[in-house]
C-alpha positions as CSV (number, residue, x, y, z in Angstrom):
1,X,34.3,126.7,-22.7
2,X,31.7,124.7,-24.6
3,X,28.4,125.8,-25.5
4,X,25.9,123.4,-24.9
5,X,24.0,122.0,-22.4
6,X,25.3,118.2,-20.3
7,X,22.7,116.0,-18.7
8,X,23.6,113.6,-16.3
9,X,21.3,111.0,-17.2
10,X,21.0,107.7,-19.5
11,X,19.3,107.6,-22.8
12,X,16.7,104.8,-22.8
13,X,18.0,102.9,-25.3
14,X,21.5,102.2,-26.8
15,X,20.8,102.7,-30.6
16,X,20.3,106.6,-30.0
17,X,22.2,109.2,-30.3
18,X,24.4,110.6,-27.4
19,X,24.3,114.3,-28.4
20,X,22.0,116.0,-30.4
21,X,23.2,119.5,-32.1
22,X,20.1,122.4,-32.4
23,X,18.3,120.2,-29.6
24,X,14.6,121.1,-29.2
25,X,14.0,119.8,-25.9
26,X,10.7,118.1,-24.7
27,X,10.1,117.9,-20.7
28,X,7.0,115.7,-20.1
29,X,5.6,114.4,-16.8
30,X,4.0,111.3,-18.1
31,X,4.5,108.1,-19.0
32,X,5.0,106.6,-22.5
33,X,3.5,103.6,-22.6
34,X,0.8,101.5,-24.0
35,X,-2.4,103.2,-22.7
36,X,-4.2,101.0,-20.6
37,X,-7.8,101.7,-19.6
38,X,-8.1,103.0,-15.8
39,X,-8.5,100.7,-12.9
40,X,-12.5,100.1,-12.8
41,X,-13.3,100.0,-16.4
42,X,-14.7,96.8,-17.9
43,X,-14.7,96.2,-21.6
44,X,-17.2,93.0,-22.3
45,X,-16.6,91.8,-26.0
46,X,-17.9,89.0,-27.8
47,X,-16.6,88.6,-30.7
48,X,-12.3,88.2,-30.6
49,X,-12.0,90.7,-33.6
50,X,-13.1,93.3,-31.9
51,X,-10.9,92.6,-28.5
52,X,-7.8,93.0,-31.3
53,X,-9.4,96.0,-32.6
54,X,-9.3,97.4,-28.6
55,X,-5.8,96.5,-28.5
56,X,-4.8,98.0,-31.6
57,X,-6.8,101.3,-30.2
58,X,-4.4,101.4,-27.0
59,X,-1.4,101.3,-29.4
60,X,-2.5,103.9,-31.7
61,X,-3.1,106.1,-28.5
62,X,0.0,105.9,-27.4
63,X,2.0,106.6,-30.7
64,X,0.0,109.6,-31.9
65,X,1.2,110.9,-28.6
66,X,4.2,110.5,-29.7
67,X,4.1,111.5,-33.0
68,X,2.7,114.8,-31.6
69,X,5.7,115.6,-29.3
70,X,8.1,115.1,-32.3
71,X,5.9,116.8,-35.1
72,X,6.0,119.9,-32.5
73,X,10.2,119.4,-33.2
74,X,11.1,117.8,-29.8
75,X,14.4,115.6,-30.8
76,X,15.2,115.4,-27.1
77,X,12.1,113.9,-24.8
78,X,12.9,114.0,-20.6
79,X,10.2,112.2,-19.0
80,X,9.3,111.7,-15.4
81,X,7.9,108.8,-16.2
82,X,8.8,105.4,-18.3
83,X,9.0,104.6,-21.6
84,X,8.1,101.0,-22.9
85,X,9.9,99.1,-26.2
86,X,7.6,99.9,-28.5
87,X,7.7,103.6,-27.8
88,X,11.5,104.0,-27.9
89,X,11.4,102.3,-31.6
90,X,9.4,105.5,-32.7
91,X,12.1,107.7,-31.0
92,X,15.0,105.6,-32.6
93,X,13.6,105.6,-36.0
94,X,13.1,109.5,-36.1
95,X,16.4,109.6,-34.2
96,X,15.6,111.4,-31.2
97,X,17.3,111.1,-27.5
98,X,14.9,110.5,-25.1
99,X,15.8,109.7,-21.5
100,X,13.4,108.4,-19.3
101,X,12.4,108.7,-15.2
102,X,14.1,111.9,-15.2
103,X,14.1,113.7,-11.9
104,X,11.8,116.3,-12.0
105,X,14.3,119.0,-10.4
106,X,16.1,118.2,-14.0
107,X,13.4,119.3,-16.3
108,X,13.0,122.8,-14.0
């Protein structure tokens, strides 16, 4: 018998880990990804500085998001949702597992 817990599911990217010992488990039913404004909204900007400054904005959304999730001590992250590139560097670099589109009946 082994103590533990087995998920039947891919990890989003091949540079993390395959099993994590003391996992703190994170289930999340959202995306992580680049925050986009919603459909609708129109941002009219003049002056090209500030359009990078915008784009810089949706970035920093999206990574203090996810710094949150692994200050709280997640090291494993299910989402429902997806995951784009430049969030699963954050989750490789603190060397978490996260696996992504995860079938909600899994996180239950």
């Amino acid at each position: 018998m082994i103590k533990g817990y087995a998920l039947n599911c891919t990890v989003a990217s091949q540079l993390m880990p395959k099993s994590i010992k003391n996992a703190k488990i994170a289930c999340i039913d959202f995306s992580l990804q680049k925050s986009k404004m919603k459909l609708g909204v129109q941002v009219l900007v003049d002056d090209p500085e500030k359009l990078d400054a915008i784009r810089q904005r949706e970035s920093d959304i999206t990574k203090e998001k996810i710094q949150l999730i692994l200050n709280a001590g997640a090291n494993v992250i299910l989402t429902t949702g997806g995951i784009d590139d430049m969030c699963l560097k954050y989750f490789v670099d603190a060397g978490a597992l996260a696996v992504r589109s995860a079938r909600k009946r899994i996180l239950s």
